[in-house]
C-alpha positions as CSV (number, residue, x, y, z in Angstrom):
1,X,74.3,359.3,47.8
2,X,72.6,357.2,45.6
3,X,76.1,356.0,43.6
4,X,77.2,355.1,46.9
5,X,74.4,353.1,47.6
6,X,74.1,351.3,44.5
7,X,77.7,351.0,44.7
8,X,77.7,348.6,47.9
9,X,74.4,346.6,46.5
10,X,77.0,345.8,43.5
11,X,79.4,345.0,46.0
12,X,77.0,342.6,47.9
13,X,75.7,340.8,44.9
14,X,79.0,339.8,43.6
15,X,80.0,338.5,47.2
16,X,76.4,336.4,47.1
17,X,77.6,335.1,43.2
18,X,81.0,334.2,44.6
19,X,79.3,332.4,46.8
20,X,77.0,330.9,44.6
21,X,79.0,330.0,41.1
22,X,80.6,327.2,40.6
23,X,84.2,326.8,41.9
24,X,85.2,327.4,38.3
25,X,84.1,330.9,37.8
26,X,85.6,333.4,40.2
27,X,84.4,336.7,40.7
28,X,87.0,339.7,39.8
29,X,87.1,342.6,42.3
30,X,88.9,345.3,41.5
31,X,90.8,347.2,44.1
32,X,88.5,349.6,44.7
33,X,85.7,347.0,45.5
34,X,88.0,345.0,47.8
35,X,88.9,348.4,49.6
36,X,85.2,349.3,50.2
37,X,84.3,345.5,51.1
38,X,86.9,345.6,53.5
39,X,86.0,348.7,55.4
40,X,82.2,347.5,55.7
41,X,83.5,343.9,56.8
42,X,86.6,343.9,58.4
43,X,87.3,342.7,62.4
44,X,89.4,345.9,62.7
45,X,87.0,348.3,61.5
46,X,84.0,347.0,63.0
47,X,85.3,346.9,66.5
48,X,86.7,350.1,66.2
49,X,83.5,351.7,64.8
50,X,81.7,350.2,67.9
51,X,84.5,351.8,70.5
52,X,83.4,355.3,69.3
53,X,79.9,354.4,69.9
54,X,81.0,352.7,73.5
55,X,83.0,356.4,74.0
56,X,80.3,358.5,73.0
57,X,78.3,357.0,75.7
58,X,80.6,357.3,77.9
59,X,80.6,360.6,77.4
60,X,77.0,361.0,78.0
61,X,77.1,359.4,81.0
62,X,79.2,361.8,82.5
63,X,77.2,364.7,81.3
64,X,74.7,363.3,83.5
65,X,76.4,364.4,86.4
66,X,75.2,368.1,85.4
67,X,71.9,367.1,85.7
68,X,70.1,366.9,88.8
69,X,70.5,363.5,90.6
70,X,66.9,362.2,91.9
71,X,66.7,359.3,94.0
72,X,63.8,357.8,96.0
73,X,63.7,355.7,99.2
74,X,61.5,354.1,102.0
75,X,62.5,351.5,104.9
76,X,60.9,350.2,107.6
77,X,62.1,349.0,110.9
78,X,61.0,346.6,113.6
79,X,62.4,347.7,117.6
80,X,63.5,344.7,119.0
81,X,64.0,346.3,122.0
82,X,63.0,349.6,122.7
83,X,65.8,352.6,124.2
84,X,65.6,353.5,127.7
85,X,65.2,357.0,128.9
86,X,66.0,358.3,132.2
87,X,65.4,362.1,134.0
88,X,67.1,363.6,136.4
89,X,63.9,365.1,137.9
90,X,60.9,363.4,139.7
91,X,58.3,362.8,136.6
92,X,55.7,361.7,139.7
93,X,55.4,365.7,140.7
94,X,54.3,366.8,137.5
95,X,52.5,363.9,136.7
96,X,50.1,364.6,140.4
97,X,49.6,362.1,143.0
98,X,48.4,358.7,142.0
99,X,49.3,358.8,138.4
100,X,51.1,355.7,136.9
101,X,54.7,355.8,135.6
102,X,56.3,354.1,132.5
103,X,58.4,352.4,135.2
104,X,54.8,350.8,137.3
105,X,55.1,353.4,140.1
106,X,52.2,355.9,141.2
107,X,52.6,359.2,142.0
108,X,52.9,358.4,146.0
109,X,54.8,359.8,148.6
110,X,56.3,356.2,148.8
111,X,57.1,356.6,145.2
112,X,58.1,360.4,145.3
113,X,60.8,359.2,148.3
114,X,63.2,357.3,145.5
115,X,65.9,358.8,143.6
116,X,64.9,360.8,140.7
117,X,63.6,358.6,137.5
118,X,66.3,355.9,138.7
119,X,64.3,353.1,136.7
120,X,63.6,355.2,133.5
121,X,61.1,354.6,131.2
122,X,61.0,352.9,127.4
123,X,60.4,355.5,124.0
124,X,59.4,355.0,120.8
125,X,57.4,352.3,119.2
126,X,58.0,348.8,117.4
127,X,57.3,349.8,114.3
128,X,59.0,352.8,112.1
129,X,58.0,353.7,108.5
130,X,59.6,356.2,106.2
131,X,59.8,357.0,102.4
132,X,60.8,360.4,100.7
133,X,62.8,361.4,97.8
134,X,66.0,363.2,97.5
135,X,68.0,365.3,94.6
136,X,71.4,367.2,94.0
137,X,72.9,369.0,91.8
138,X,76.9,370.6,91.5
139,X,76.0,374.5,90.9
140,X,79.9,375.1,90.8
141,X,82.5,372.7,90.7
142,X,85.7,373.6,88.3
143,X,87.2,370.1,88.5
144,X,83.5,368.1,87.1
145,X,83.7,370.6,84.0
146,X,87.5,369.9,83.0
147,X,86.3,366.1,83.6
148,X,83.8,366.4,80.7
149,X,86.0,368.3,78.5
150,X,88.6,365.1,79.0
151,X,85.6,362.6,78.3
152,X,84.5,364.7,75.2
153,X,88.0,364.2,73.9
154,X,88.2,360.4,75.0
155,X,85.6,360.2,71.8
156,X,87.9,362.4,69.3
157,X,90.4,359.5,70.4
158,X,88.3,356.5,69.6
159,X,87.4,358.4,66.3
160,X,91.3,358.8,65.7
161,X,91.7,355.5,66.4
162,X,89.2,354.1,64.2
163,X,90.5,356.1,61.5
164,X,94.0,354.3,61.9
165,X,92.2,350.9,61.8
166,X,90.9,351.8,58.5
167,X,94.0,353.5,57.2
168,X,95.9,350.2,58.3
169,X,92.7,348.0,56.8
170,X,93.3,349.9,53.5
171,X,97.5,349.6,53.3
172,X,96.9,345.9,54.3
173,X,93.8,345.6,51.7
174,X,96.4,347.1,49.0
175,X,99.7,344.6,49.8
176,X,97.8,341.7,49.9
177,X,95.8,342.5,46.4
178,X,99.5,343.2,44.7
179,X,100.5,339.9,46.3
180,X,98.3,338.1,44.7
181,X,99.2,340.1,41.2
182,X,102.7,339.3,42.2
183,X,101.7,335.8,42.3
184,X,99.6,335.4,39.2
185,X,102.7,336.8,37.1
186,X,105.3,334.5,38.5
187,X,103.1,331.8,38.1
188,X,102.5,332.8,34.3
189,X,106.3,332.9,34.1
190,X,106.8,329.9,35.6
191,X,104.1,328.4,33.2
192,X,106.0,329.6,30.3
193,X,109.0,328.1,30.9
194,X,107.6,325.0,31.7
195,X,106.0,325.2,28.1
196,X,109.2,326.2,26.6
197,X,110.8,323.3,28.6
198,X,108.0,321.1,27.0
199,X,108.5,322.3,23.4
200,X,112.3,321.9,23.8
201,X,112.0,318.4,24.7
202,X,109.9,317.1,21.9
203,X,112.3,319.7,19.5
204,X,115.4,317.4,21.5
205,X,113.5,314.3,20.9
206,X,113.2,314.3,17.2
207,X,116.7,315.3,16.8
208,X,117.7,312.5,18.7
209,X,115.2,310.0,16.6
210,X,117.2,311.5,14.1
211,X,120.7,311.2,15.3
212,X,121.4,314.9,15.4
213,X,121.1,315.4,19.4
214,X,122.8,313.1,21.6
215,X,121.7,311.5,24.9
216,X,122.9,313.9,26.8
217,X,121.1,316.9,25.8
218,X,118.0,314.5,25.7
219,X,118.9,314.1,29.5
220,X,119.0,317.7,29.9
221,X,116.2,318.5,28.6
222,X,113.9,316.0,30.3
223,X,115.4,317.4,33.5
224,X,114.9,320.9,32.1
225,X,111.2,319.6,32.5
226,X,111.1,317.9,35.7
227,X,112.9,321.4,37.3
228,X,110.0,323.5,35.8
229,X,107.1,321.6,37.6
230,X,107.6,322.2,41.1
231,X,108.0,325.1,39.8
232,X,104.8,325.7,38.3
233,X,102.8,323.6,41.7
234,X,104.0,326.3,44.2
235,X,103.7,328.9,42.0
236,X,99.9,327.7,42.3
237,X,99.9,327.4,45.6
238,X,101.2,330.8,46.5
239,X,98.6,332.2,44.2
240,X,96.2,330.1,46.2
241,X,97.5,331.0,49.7
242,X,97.3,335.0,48.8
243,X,94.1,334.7,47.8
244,X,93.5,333.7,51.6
245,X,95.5,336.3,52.8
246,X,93.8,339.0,50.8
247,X,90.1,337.5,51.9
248,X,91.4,337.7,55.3
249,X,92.3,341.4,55.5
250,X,88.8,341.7,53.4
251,X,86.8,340.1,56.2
252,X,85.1,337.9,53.3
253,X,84.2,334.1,54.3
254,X,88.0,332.2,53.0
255,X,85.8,329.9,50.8
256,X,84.3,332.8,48.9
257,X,85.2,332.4,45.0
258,X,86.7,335.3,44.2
259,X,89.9,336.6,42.2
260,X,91.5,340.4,41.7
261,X,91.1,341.9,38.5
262,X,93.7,342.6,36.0
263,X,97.4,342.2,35.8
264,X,100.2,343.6,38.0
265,X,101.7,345.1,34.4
266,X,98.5,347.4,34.8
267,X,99.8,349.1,36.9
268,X,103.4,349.8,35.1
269,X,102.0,353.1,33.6
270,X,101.5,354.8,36.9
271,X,105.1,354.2,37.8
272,X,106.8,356.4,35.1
273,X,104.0,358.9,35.7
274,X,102.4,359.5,39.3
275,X,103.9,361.9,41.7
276,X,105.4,361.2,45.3
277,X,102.7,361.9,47.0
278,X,103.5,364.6,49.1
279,X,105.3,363.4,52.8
280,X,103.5,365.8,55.1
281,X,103.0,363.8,58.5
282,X,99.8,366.3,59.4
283,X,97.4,363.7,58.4
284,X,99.5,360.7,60.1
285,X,97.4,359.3,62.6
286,X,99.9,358.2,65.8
287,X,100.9,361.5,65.7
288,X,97.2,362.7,65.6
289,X,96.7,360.7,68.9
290,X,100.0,361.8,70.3
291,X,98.2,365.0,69.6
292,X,94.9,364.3,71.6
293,X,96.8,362.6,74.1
294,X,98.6,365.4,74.9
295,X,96.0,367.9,75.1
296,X,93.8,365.0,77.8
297,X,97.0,365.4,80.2
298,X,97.1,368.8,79.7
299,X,93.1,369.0,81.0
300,X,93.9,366.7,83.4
301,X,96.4,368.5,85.3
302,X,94.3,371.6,85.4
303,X,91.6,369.2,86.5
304,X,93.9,368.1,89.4
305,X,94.7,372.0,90.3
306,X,90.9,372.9,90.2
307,X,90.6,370.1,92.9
308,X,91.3,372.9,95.8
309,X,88.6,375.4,94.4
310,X,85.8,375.2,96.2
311,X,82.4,373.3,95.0
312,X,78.9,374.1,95.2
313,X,76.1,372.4,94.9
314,X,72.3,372.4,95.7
315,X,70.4,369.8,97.8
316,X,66.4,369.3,98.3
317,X,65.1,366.0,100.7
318,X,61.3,365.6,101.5
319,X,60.4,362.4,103.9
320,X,57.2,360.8,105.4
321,X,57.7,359.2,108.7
322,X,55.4,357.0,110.6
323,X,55.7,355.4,114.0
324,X,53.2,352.8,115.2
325,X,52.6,349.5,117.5
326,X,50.3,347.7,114.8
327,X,49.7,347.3,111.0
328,X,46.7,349.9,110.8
329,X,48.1,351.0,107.5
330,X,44.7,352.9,107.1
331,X,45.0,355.2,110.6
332,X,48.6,355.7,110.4
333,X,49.8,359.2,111.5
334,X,52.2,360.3,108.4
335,X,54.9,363.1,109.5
336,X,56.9,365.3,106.3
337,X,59.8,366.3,106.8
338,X,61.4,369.0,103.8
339,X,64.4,370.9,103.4
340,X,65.9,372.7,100.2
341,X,69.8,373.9,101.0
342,X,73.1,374.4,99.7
343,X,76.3,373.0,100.0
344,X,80.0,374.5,100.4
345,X,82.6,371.9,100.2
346,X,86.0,374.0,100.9
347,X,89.2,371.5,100.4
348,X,91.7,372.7,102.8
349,X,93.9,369.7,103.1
350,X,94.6,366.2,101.7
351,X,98.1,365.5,102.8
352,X,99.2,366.4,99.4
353,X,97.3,363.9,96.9
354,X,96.2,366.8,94.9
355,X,99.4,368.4,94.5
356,X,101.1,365.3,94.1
357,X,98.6,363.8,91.3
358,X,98.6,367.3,89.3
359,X,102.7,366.8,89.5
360,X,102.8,363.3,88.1
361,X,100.3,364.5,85.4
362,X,102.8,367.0,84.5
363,X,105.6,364.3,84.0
364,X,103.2,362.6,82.1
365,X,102.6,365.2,79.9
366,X,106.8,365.7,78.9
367,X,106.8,361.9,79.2
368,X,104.3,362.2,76.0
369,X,105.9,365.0,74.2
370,X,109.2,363.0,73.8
371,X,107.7,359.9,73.1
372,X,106.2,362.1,70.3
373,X,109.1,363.9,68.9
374,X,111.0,360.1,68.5
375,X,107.8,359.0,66.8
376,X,107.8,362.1,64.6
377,X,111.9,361.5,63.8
378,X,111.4,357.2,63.5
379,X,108.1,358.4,60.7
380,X,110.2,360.7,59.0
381,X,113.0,358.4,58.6
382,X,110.0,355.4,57.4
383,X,108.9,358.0,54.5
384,X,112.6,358.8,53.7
385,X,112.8,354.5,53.0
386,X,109.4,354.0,51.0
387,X,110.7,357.4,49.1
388,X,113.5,355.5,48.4
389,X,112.1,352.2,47.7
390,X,110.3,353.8,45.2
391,X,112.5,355.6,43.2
392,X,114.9,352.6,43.2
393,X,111.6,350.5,42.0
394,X,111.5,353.2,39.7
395,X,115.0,352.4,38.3
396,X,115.2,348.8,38.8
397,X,111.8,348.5,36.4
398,X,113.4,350.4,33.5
399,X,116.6,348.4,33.7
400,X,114.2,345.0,34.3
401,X,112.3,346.0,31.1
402,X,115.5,346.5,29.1
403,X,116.8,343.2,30.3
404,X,113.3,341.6,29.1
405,X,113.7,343.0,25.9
406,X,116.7,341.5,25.2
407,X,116.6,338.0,26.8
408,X,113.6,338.0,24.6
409,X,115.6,338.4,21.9
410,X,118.7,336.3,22.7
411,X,116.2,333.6,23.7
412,X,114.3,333.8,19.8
413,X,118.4,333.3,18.8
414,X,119.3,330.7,20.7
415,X,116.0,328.6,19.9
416,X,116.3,328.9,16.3
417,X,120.2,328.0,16.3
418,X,119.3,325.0,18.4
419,X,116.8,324.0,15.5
420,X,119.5,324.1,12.7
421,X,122.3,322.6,15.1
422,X,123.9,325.4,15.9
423,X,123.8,325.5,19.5
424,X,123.8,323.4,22.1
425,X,120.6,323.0,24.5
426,X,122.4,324.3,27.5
427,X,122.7,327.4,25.5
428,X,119.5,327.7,25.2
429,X,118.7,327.0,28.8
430,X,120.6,329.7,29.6
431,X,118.8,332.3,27.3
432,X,115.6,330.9,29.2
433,X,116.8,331.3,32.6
434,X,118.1,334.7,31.9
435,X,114.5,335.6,30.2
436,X,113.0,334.0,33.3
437,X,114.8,336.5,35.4
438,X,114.4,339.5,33.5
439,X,110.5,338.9,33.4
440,X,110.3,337.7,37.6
441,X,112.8,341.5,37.7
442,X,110.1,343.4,35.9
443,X,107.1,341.8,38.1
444,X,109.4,342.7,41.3
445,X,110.1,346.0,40.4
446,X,106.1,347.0,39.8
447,X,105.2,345.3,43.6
448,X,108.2,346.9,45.3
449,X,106.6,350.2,44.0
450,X,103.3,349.4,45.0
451,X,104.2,348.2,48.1
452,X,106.3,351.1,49.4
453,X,103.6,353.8,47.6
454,X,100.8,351.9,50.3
455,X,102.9,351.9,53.0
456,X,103.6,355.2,52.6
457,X,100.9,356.6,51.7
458,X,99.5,354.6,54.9
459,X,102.0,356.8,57.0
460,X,100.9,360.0,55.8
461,X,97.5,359.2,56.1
462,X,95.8,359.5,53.2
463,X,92.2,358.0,53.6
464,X,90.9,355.8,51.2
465,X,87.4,356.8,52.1
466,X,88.4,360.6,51.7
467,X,89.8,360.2,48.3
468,X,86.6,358.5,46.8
469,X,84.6,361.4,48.0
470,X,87.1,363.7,45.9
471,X,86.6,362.0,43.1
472,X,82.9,361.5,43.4
């Protein structure tokens, strides 16, 4: 724990020196360092780590729906005109004679001749209060469980998926860093031959002070010089411009001063002696969330079946109510009302929705499993390329460095015959284009290796993060 901690302090101070040194003196990470600077700090990788945090509560939030769901309330109400009530009995006989009615009658015999309570009389009173405080909870319900078991693996998803952001962060991390070693060599090769161009040119100008070159080859060889520095500026430039690319993919500030360490020929040894890495697609991670996916519609059609089971679940309600004409809060008459029960929902029929939905999941599901075997076949026939690419990379290298060593060679020849006037300068500027080729071939070679090796070791998913712990 601690290496890994003093680890990413190393990793932050030479950020804050590239930051700070003079434009001069660039920082050299090696690929290990840009690798662990870009998992802390790249877009990718940081919005993905936050989506499994966004999932996980997700997930908690539907967990809350085991729980018991307490909620309070209180209203009040102001009659603005009060209900009506009418009997179909004569109120003024059980009220006694002389007694006043809601309606303004007495209990008369003039009043006792009308109809039967054919005025009626108002209820209630212009002001109602109530508060009281309810809770729930499911005791059975089949389809809520199989919805949290789909919710838990929503978050082994968004972990998945995370893990492919870094996997693709590290293959992308890797590319550009060789890119840039790709760059740096052909630029040292173009360098060279602009030097050689150089040296041939003041070798073809003495000769022609002293008669023994003509104006031609002088010609040739000042244009041997003016091809070579284009050359040279956008071999520069493409050094420059990878550098950008490679900060990108880093998530680093673009005006941070930093280089790659070493040289792409570094990496020539593990060529001849590093093993394929083995092409089992267990680790891959589409499939791995082909995988989850499949096993979410899976739930979910259960989850649409267990709709018709029948669902349980518990109740409790407790009220005050009040009923008054004034504002007395103090000699208001306060009325509970309680109840504890249980609840049987039964679904016996919903025109079909839940057979219907659990069908659709079901083509869903085989919808997913051939969309999965095709990925399985296209990934397969990706390793069977980068395999390839390798080998051939392989191959190509040996035959490169063959060719270097003999350009080399010829080129020594054909620059000492051109001293003693043996040869002429095209010659020689053959031997130099064909050593220029031979050298850009062996530089090829080494990144085409690379390349394929990160892209397919991307594919299989071997995690960078992983590995490190291995070794640690």
């Amino acid at each position: 724990m601690k290496k890994i901690i003093f680890s990413f302090l190393g990793l932050a101070l030479a950020l804050w020196n590239a930051s700070a040194e003079t434009p001069g003196e660039p920082v050299p990470l090696t690929l290990e360092q840009a690798l662990q600077i870009a998992l802390s700090e790249n877009v990718s990788v940081r919005v993905a780590d936050l989506e499994i945090q966004r999932t996980g509560y997700a997930r908690k939030g539907s967990y809350a729906a085991l729980f018991p769901q307490i909620d309070g309330s209180g209203s009040y109400q102001r009659t603005i005109k009060k209900q009506v009530m009418y009997m179909d009995f004569d109120m003024s006989k059980m009220m006694g004679g002389g007694a006043s009615l809601p309606g303004g009658d007495t209990g008369t015999e003039e009043a006792a001749a009308k109809p039967a309570s054919s005025d009626g009389f108002e209820v209630g009173r212009w002001n109602t209060w109530s508060a009281g405080v309810s809770a729930s909870m499911p005791l059975v319900n089949a389809q809520l469980w199989k919805s949290l078991k789909i919710s838990d693996q929503d978050v082994e998803l968004a972990v998945e998926k995370a893990r492919a952001s870094r996997l693709e962060t590290v293959t992308q991390v890797k590319k550009a860093y060789y890119t840039v070693l790709l760059a740096k060599e052909a630029c040292n090769v173009y360098k060279s031959v602009y030097d050689n161009a150089v040296e041939n040119l003041e070798l073809t100008q003495k000769k022609f002070n002293a008669q023994r070159a003509s104006e031609l080859d002088l010609t040739r060889a000042k244009t041997a010089v003016a091809n070579a520095v284009p050359n040279v500026y956008d071999a520069a430039n493409t050094v420059e411009i990878s550098l950008w690319q490679l900060k990108a993919v880093m998530g680093v500030d673009l005006d941070s001063n930093i280089d790659v360490a070493g040289v792409l020929t570094d990496y020539a040894d593990r060529m001849l002696t590093e093993a394929v890495p083995d092409t089992d697609l267990s680790g891959n991670s589409t499939l791995r969330q082909l995988g989850i996916q499949s096993r979410q519609l899976a739930e979910a059609v259960r989850m649409h079946q267990y709709a018709s089971i029948p669902s349980l679940a518990l109740a409790f309600n407790y009220s005050l109510n009040a009923m008054t004409n004034d504002f007395n809060f103090s000699e208001y008459r306060w009325s509970p009302y309680s109840f504890v029960g249980l609840s049987l929902s039964i679904p016996i029929f919903a025109g079909g929705r839940r057979y219907h939905a659990a069908k659709a999941a079901k083509l869903q599901a085989e919808e997913l499993d051939i969309q999965r075997v095709n990925t399985e076949r296209q990934l397969q026939i990706a390793i069977r390329q980068y395999v390839g690419t390798m080998d051939t990379a392989i191959k190509s290298y040996a035959s490169a460095g063959s060719a270097v060593e003999t350009a080399t060679k010829a080129y020594g020849i054909a620059r000492q015959a051109y001293d003693v006037g043996r040869s002429t300068l095209t010659d020689l500027n053959d031997a130099q284009l064909a050593l220029t080729q031979s050298r850009l071939g062996v530089c090829q070679a080494i990144y085409s290796y690379l390349s394929a090796k990160s892209d397919l070791e991307g594919t299989i998913g071997a995690d960078f993060t992983d590995n490190n712990a291995k070794n640690e």
